[in-house]
Backbone atoms as SQL, in Angstrom:
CREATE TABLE atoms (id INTEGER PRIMARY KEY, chain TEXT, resi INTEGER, resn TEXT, atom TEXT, x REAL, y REAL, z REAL);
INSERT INTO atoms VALUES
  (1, 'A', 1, 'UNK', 'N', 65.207, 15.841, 163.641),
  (2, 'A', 1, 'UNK', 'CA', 65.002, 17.227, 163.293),
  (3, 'A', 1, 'UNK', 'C', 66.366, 17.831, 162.918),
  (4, 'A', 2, 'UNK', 'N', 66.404, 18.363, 162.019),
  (5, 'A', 2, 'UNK', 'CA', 67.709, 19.669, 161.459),
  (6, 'A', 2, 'UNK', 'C', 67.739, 20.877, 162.441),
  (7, 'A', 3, 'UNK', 'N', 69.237, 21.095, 162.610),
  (8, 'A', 3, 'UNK', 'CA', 69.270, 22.461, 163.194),
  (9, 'A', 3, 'UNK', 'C', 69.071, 23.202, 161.828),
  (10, 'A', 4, 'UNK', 'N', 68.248, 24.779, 161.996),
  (11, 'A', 4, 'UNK', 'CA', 68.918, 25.773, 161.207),
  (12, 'A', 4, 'UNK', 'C', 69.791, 26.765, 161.795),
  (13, 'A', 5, 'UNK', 'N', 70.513, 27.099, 160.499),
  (14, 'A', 5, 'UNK', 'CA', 71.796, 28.056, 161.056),
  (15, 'A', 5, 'UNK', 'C', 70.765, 29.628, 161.382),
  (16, 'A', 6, 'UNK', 'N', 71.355, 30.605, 161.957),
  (17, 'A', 6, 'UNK', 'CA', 70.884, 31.639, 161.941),
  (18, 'A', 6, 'UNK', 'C', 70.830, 32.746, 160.895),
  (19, 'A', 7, 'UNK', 'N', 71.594, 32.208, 159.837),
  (20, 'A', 7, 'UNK', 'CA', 71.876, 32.633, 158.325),
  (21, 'A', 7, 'UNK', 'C', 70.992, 32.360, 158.079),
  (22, 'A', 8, 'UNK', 'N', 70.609, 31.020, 158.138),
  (23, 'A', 8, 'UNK', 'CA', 69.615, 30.848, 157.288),
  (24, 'A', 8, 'UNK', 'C', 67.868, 31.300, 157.521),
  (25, 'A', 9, 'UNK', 'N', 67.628, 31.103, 159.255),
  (26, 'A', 9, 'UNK', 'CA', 66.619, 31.658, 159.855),
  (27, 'A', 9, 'UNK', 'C', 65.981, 33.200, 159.065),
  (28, 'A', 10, 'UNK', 'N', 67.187, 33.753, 159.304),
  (29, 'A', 10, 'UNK', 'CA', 67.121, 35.090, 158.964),
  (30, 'A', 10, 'UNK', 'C', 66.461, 35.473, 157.514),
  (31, 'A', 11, 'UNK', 'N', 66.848, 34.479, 156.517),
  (32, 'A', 11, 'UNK', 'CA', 66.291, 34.641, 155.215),
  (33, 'A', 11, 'UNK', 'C', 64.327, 34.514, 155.127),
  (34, 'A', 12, 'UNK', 'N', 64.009, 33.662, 156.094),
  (35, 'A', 12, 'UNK', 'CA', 62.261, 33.753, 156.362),
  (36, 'A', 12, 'UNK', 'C', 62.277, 35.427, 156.552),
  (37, 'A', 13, 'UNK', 'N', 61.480, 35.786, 155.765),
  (38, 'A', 13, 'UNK', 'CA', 60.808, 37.179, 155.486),
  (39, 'A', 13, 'UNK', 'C', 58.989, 37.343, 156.781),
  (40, 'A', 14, 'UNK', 'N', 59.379, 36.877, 158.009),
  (41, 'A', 14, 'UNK', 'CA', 58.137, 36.973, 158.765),
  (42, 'A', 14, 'UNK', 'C', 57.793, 38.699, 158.655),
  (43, 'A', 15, 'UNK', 'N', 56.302, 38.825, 158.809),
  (44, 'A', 15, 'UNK', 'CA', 55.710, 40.187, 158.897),
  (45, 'A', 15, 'UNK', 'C', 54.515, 40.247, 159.523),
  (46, 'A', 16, 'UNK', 'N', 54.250, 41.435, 160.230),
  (47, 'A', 16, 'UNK', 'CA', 53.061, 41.986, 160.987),
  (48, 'A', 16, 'UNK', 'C', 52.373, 42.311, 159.634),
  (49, 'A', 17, 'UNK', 'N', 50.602, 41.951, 159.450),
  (50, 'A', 17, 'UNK', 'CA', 49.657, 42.768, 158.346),
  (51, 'A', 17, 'UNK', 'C', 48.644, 42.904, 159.361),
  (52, 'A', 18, 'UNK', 'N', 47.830, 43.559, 158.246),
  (53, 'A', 18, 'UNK', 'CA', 46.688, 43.775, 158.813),
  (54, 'A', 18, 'UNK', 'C', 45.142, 43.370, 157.971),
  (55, 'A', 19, 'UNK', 'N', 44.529, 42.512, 158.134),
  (56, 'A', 19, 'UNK', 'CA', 43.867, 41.725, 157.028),
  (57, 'A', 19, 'UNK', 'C', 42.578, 43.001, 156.404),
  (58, 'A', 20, 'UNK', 'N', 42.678, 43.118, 155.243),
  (59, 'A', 20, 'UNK', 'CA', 41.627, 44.185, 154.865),
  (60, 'A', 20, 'UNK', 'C', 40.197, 43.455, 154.522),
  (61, 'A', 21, 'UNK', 'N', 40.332, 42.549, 153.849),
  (62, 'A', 21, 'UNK', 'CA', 39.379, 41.892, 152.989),
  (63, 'A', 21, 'UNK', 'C', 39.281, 40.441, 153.511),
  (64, 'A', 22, 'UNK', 'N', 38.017, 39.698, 153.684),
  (65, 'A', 22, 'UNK', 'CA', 38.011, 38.069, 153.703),
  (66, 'A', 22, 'UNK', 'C', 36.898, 37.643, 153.036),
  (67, 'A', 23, 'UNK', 'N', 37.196, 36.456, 151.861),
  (68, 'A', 23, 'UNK', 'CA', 36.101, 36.045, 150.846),
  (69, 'A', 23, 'UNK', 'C', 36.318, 34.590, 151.231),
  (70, 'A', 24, 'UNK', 'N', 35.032, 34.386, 150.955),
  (71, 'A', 24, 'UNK', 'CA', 34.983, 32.648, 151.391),
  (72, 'A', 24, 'UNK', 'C', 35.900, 31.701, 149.719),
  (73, 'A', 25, 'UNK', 'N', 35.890, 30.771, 150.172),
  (74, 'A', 25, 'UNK', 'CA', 36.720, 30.366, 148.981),
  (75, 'A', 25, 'UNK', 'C', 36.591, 29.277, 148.460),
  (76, 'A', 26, 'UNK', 'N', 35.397, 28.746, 148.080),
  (77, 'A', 26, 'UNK', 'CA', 34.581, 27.810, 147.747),
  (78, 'A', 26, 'UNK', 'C', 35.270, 26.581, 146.775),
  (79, 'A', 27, 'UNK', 'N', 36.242, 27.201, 145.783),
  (80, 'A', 27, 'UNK', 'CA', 37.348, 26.421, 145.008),
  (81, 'A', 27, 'UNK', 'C', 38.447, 25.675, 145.533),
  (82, 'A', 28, 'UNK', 'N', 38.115, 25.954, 146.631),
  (83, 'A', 28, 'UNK', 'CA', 39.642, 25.457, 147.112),
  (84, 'A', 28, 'UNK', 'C', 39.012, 23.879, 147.883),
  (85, 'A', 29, 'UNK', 'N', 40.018, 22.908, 147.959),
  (86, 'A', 29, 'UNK', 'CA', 40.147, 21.689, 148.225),
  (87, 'A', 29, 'UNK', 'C', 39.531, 21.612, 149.488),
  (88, 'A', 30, 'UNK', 'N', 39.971, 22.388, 150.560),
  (89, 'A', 30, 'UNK', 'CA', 39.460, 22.137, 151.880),
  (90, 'A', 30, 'UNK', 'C', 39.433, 23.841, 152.426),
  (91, 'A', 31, 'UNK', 'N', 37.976, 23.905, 153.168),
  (92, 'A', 31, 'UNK', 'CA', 37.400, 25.057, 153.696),
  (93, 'A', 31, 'UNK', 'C', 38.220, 25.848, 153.946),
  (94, 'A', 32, 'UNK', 'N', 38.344, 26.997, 153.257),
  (95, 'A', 32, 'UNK', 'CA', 38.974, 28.371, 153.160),
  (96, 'A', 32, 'UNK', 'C', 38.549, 29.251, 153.101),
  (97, 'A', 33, 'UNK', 'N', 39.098, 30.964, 153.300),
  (98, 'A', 33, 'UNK', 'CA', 38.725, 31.633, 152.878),
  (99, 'A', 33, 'UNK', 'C', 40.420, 32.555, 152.330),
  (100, 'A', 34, 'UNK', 'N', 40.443, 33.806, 151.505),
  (101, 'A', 34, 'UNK', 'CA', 41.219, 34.467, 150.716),
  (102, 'A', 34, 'UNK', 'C', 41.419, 35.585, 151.605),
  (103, 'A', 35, 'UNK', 'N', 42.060, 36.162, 151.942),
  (104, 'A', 35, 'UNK', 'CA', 42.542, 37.141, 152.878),
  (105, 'A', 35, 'UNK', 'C', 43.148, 37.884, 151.846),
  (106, 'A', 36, 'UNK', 'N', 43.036, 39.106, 151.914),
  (107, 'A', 36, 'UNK', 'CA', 43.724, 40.426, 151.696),
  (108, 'A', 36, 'UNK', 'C', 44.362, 41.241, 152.742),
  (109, 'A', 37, 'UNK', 'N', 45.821, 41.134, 152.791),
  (110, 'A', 37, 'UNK', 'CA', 46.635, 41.985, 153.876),
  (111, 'A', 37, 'UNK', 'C', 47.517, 43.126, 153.428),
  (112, 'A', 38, 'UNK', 'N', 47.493, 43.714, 154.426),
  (113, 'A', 38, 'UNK', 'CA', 47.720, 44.863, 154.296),
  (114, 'A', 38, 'UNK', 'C', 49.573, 45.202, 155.157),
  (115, 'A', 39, 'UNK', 'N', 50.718, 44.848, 154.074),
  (116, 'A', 39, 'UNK', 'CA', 51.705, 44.887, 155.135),
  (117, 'A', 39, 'UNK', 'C', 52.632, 46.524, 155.290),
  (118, 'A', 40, 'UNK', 'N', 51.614, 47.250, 154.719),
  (119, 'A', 40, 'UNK', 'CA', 52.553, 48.414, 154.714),
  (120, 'A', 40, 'UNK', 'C', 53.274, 48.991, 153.555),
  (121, 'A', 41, 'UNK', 'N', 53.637, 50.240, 153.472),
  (122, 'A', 41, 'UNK', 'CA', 53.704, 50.755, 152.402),
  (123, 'A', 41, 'UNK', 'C', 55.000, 50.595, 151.587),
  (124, 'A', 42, 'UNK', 'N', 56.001, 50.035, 152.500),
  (125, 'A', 42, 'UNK', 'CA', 57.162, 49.067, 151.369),
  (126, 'A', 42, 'UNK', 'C', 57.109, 47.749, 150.848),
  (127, 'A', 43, 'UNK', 'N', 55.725, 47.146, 151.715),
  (128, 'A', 43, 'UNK', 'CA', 55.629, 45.849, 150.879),
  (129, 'A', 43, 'UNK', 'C', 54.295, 45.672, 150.285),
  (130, 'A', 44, 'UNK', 'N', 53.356, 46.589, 151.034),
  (131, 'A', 44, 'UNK', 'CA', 52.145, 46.373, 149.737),
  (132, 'A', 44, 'UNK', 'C', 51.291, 45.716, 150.712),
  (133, 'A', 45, 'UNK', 'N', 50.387, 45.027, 149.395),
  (134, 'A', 45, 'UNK', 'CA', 48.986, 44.103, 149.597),
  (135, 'A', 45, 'UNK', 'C', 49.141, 43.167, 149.258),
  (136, 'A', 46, 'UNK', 'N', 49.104, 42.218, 149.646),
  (137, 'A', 46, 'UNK', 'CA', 49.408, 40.546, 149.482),
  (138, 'A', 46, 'UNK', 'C', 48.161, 39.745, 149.477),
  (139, 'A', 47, 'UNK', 'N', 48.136, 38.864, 149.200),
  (140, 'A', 47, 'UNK', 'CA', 46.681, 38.302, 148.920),
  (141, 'A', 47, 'UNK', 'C', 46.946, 36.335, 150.024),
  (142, 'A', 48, 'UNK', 'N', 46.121, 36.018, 150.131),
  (143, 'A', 48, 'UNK', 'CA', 46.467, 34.587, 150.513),
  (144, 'A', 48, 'UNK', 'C', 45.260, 33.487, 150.807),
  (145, 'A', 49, 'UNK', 'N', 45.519, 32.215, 150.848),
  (146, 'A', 49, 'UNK', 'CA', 44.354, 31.646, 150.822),
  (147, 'A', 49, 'UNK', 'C', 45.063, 30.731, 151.886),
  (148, 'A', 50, 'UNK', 'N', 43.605, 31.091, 153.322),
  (149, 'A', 50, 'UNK', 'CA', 44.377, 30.322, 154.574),
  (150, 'A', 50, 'UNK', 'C', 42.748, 29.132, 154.906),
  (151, 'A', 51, 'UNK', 'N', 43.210, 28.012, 155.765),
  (152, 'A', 51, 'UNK', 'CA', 42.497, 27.033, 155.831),
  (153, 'A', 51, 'UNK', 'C', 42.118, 27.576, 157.881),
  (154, 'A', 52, 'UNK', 'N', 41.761, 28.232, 157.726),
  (155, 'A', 52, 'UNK', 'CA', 40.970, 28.867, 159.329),
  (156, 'A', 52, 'UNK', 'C', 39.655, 28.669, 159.501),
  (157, 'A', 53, 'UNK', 'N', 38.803, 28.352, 158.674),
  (158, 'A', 53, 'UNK', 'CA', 37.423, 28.439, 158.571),
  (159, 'A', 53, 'UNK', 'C', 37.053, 28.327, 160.231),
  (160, 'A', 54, 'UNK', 'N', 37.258, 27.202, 160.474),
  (161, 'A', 54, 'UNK', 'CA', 36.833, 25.877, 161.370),
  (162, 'A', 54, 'UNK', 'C', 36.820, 26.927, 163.173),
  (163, 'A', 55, 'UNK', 'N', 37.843, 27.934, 163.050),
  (164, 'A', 55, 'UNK', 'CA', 38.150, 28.997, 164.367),
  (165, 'A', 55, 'UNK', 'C', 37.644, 30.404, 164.266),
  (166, 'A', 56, 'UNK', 'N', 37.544, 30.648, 162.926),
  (167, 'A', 56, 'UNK', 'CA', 37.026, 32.123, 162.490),
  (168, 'A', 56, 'UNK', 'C', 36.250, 32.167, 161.948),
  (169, 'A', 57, 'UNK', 'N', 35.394, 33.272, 162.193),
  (170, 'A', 57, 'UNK', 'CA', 34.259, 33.799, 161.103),
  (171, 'A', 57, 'UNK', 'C', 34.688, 34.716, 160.437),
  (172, 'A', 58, 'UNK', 'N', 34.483, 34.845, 159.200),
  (173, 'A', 58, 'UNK', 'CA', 35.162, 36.590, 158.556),
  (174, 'A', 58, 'UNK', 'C', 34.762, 37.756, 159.009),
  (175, 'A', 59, 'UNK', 'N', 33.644, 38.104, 159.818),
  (176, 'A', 59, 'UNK', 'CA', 33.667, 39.347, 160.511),
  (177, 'A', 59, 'UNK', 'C', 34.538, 39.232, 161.723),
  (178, 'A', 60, 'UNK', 'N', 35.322, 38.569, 162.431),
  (179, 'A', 60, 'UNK', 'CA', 36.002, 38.858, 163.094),
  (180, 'A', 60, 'UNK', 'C', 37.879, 39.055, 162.648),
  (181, 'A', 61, 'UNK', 'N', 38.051, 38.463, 161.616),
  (182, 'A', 61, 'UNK', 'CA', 39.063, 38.775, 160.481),
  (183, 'A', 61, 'UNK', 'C', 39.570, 39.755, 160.277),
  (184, 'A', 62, 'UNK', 'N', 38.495, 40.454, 160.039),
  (185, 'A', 62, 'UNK', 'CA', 38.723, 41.943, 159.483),
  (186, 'A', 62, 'UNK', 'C', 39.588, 43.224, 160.274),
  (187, 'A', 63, 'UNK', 'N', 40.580, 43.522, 159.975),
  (188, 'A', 63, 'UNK', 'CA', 40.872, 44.407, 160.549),
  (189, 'A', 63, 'UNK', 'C', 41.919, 43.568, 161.563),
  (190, 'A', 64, 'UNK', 'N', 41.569, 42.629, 161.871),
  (191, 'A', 64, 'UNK', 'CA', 42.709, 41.845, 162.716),
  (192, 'A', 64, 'UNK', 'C', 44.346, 41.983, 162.050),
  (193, 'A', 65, 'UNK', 'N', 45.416, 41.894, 163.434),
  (194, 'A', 65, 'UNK', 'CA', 46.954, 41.762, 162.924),
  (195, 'A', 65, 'UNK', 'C', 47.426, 40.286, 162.425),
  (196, 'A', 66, 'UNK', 'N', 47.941, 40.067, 161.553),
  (197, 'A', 66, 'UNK', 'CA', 48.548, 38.847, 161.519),
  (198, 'A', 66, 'UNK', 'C', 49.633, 38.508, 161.302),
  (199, 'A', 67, 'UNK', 'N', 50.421, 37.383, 161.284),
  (200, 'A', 67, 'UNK', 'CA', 51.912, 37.293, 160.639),
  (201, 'A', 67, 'UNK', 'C', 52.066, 36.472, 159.745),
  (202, 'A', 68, 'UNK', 'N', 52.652, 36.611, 158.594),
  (203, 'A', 68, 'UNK', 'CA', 52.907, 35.635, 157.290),
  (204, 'A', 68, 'UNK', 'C', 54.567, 35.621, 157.078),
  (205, 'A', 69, 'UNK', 'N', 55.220, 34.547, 156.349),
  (206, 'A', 69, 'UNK', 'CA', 55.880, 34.555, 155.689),
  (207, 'A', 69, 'UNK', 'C', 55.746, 35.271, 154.239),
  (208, 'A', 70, 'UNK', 'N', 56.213, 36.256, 154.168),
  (209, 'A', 70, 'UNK', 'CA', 56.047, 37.050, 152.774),
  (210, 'A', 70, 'UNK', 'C', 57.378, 36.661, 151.700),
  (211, 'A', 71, 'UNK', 'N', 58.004, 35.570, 151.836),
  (212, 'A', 71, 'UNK', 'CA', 59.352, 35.903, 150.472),
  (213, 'A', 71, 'UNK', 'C', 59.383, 34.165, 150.164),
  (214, 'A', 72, 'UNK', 'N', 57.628, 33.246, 149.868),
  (215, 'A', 72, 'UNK', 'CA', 57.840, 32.381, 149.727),
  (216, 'A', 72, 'UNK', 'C', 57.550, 32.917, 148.127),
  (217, 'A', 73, 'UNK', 'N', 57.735, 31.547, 146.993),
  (218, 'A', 73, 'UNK', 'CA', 57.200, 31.900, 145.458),
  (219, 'A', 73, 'UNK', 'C', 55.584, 31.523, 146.301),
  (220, 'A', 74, 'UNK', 'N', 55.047, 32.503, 145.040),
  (221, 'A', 74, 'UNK', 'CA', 53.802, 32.503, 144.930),
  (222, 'A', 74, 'UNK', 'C', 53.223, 30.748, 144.825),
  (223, 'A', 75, 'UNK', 'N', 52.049, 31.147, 145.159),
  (224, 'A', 75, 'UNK', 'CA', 51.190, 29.279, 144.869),
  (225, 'A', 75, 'UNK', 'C', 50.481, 29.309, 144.460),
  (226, 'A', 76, 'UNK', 'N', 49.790, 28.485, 143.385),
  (227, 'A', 76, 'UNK', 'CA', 48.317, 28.844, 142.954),
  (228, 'A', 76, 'UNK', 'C', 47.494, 27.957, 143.651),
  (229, 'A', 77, 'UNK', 'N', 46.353, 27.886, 144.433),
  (230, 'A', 77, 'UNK', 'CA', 45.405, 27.241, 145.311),
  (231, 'A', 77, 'UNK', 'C', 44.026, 27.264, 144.020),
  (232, 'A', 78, 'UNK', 'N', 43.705, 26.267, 143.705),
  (233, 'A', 78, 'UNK', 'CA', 42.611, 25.912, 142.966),
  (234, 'A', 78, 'UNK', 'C', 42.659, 27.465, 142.061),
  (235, 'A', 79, 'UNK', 'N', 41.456, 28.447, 141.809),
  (236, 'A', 79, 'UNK', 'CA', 41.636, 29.563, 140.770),
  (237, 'A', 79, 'UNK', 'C', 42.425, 30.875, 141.278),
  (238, 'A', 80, 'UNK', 'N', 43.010, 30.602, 142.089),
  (239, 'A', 80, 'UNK', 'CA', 43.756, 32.156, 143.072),
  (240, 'A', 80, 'UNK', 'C', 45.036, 32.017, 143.083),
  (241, 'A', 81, 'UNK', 'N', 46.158, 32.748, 143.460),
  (242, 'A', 81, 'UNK', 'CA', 47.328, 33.002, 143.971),
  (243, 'A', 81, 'UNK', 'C', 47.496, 33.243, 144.937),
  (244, 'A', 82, 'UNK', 'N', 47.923, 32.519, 145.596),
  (245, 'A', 82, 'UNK', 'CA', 48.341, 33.201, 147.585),
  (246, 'A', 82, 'UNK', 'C', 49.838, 33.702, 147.306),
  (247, 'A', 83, 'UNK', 'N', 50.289, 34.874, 147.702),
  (248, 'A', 83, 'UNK', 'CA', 51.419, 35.560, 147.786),
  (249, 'A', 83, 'UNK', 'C', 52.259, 35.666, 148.964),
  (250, 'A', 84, 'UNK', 'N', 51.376, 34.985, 150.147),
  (251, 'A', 84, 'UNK', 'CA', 51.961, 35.223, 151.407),
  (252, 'A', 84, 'UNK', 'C', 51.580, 33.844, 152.157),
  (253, 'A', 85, 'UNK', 'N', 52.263, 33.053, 153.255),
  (254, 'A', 85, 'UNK', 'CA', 51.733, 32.336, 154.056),
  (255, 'A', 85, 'UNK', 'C', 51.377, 32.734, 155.421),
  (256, 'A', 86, 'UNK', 'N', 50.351, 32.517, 155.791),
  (257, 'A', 86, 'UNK', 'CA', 49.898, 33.227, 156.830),
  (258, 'A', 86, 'UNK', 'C', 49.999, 32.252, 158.009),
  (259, 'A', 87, 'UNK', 'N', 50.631, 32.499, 159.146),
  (260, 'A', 87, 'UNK', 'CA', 51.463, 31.468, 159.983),
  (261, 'A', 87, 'UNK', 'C', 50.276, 31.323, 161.006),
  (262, 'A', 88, 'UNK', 'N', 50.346, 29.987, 161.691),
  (263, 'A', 88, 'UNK', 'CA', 49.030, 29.521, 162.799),
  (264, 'A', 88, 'UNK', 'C', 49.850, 28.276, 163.214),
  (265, 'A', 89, 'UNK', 'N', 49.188, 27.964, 164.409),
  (266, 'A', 89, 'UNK', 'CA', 49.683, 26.694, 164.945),
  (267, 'A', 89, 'UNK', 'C', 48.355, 25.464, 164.945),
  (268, 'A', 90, 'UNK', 'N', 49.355, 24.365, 164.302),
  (269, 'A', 90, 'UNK', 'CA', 47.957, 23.529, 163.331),
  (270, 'A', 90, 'UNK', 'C', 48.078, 22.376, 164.336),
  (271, 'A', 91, 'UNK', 'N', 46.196, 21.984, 164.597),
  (272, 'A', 91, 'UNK', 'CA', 45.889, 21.110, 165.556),
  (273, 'A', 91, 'UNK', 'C', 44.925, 20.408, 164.537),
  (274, 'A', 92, 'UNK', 'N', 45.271, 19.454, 164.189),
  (275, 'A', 92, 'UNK', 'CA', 44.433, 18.543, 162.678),
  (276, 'A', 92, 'UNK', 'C', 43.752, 19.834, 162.047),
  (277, 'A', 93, 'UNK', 'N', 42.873, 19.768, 161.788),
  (278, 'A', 93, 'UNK', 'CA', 42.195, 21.117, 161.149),
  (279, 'A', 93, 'UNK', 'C', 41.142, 22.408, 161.861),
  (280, 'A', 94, 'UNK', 'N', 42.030, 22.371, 163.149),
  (281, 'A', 94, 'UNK', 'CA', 42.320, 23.476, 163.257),
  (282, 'A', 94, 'UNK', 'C', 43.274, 24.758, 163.592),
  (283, 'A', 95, 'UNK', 'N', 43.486, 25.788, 163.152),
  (284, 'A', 95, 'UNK', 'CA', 44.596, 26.551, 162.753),
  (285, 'A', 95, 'UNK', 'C', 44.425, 28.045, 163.616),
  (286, 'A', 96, 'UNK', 'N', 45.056, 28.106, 164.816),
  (287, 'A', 96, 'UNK', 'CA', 45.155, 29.383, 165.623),
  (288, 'A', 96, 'UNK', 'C', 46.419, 30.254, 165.142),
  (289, 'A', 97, 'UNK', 'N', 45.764, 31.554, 164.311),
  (290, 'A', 97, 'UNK', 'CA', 46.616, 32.232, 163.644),
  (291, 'A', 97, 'UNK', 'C', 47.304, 32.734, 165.263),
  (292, 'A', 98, 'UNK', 'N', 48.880, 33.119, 164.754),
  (293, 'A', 98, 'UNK', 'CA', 49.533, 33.944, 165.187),
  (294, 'A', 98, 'UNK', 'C', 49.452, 35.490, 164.757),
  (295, 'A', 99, 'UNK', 'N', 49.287, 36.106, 165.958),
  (296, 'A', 99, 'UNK', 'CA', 49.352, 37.581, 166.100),
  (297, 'A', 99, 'UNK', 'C', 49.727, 38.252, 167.072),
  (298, 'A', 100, 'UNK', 'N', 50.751, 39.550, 166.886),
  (299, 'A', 100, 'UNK', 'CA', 50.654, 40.327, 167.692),
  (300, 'A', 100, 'UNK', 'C', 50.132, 40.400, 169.186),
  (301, 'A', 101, 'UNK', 'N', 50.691, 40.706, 170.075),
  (302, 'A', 101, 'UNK', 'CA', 49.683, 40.606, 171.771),
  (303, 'A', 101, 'UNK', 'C', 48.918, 42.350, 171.632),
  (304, 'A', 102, 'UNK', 'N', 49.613, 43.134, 170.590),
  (305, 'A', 102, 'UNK', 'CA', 49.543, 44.737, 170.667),
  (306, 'A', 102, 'UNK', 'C', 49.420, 45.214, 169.778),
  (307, 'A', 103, 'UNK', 'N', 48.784, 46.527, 169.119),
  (308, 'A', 103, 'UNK', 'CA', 48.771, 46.669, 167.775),
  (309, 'A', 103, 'UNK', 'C', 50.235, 47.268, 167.253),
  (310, 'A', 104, 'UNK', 'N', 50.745, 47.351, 166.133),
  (311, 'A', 104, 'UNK', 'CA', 51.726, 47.168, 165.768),
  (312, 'A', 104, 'UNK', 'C', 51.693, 48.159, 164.547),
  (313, 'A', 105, 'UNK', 'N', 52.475, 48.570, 163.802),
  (314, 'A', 105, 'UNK', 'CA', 52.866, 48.631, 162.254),
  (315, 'A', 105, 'UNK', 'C', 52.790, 47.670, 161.635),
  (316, 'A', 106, 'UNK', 'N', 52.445, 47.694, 160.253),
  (317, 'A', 106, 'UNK', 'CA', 51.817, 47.074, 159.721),
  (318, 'A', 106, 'UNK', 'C', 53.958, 47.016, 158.665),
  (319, 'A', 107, 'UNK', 'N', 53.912, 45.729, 158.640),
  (320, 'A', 107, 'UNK', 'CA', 55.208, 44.880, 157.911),
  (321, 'A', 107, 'UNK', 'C', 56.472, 45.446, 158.905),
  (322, 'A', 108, 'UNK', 'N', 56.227, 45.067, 160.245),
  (323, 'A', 108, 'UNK', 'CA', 57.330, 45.018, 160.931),
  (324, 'A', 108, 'UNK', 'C', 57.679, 43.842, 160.730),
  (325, 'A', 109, 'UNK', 'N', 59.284, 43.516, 161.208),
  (326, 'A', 109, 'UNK', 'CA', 59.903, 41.940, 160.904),
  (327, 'A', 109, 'UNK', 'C', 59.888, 41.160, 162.253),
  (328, 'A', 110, 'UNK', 'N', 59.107, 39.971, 161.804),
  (329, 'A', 110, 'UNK', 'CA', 59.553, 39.097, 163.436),
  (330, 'A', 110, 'UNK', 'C', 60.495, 38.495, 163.002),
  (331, 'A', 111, 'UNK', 'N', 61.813, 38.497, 164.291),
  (332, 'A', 111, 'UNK', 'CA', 62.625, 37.713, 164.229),
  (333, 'A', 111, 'UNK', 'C', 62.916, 36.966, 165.834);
């Protein structure tokens, strides 16, 4: 494993959102759905396509906090753009998003 410096740590753009929207995502390679987040009014609405199916249903999605990397380049996932990566801790395929213990502002920075 590499150390990183704290220079460099620092350059990951982590953020608190708040997911507005979840569409199933039928194009994509392996079971997804498209999230729409909400990080606040200096960074906007970000869009993303996360592989959670398998732990979430989209009515419980909604409205939930989450944290992404926001300052990766964009990706295109089968017909979409994900703008943000939305961070989870991955157990083969399945993916327990990270969030908040509290509600929060929406594009605070984790560091």
């Amino acid at each position: 494993m590499n150390d990183l410096t704290w220079k460099e740590f620092e350059k990951v753009e982590m953020r608190v959102g708040t997911v507005l929207d979840v569409q199933d995502f039928p194009e994509a390679r392996n079971p997804s759905y498209k999230l729409t987040i909400d990080f606040g009014d200096e960074i906007g609405v970000k869009k993303s396509s996360t592989q959670i199916t398998s732990l979430y249903k989209k009515e419980e999605l909604l409205g939930r906090q989450i944290i992404a990397v926001i300052n990766f380049p964009k990706k295109q996932i089968a017909n979409s753009i994900s703008e943000c990566l939305v961070l989870g801790a991955v157990n083969d395929d399945e993916v327990t998003l990270l969030q908040p213990n509290k509600k929060t502002k929406n594009g605070i920075r984790i560091l």
